[in-house]
N, C-alpha and C positions, 0 to 999 in steps of 0.2 A: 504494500500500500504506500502511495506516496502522499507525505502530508502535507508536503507543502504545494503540489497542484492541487487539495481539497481545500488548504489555506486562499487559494488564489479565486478559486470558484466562490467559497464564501465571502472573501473580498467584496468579489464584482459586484457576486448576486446580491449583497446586504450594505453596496457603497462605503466600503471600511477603507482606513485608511490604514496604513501598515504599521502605523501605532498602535493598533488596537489587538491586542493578544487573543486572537478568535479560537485558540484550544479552549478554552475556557466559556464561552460563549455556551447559551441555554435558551431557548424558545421563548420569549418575551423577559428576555434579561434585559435587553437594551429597546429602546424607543423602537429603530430600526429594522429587527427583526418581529415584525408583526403576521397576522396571520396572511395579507396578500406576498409581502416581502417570502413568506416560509413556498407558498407557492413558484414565486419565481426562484429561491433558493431549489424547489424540487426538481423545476423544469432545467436549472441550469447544471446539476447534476445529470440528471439524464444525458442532459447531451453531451457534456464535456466526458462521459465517461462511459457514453454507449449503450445507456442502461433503462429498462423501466421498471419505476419503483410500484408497488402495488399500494390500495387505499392503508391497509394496517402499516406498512411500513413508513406511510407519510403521518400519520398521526402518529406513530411512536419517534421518529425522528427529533426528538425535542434538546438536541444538544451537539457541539461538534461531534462527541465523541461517540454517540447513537447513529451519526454518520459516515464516522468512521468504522463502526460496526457495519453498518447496513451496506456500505461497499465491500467492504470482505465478504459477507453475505455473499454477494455478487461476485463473487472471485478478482474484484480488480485491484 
């Protein structure tokens, strides 16, 4: 798994800037990550990583690190 292309995809998808320590990041921790912002965070997964995610795994994904689960999930 590579964390820092997951780092980069959260980035884009949640407009962070590279100050911002997004291993740590959680489902409405920040303003930012809202529940349209988690849809475009799902749809940018997908694509950056060739993947699609099913409904349970997009309501469980509530943190970087449920992401970083949910792509190993997925073998990538």
């Amino acid at each position: 798994m590579d964390d820092e292309r997951l780092r980069r995809v959260f980035r884009s998808a949640l407009n962070l800037g590279d100050e911002v320590e997004v291993d740590v990041l959680e489902y409405r921790g920040i303003d930012k990550w809202d529940s349209l912002a988690h849809m475009a965070l799902v749809a940018a997964l997908e694509d950056e990583f060739d993947i699609m995610i099913d409904i349970d795994d997009v309501i469980d994904m509530s943190s970087f690190g449920k992401a970083r689960e949910l792509l190993e999930k997925h073998l990538v």
